[in-house]
VMD Tcl script that draws the C-alpha trace (Angstrom):
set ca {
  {2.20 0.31 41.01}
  {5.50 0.62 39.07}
  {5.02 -1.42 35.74}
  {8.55 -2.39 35.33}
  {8.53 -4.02 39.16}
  {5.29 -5.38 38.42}
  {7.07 -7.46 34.86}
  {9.97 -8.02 36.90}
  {8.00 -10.15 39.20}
  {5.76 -11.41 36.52}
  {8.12 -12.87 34.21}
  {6.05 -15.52 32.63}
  {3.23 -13.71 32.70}
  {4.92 -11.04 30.80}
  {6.40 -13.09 28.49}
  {2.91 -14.66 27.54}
  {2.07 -11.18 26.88}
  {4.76 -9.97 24.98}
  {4.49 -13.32 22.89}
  {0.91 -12.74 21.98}
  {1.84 -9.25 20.96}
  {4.44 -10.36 18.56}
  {2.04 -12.85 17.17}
  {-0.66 -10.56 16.67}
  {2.04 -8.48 14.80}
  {2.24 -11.12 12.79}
  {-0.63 -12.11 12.02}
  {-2.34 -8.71 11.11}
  {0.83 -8.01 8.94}
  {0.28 -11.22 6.44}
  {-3.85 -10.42 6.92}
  {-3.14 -7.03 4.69}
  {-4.54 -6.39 1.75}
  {-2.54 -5.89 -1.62}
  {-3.77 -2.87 -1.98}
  {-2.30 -1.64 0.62}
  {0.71 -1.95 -1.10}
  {-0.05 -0.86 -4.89}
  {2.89 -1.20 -7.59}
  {3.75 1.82 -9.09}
  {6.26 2.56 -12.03}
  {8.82 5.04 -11.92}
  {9.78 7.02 -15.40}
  {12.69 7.53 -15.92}
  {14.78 9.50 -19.23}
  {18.14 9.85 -20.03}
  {18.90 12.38 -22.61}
  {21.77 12.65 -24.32}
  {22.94 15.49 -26.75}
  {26.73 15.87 -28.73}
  {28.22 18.87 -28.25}
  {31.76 18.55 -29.91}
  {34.40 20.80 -28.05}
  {32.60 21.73 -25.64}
  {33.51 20.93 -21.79}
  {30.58 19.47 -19.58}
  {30.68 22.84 -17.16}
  {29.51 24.67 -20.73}
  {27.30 22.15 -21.60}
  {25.53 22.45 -18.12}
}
mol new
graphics top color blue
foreach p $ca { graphics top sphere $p radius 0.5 }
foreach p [lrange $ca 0 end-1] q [lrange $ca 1 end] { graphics top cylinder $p $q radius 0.2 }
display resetview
């Protein structure tokens, strides 16, 4: 059987199922773990040197 005819003809029942999906989604996203997720710093620097006269393609 084609499963698109099938869904066509089965509207509520494929809704229920597609419902239930989306729920279970759901539900198993908020049921994760933190550490799933860890925070995590990113370092960053910046430096900065004077060089008088010159042009930034020399500096480079």
């Amino acid at each position: 059987m084609n499963p698109a005819a099938v869904s066509l003809r089965n509207k509520t029942t494929t809704l229920v199922f597609v419902v239930l999906i989306v729920v279970g989604g759901i539900v198993s996203y908020k049921g994760l773990s933190r550490l799933e997720d860890p925070e995590f710093t990113i370092k960053d620097a910046k430096v900065i040197t004077p060089y008088p006269g010159a042009t930034a393609r020399e500096v480079e």
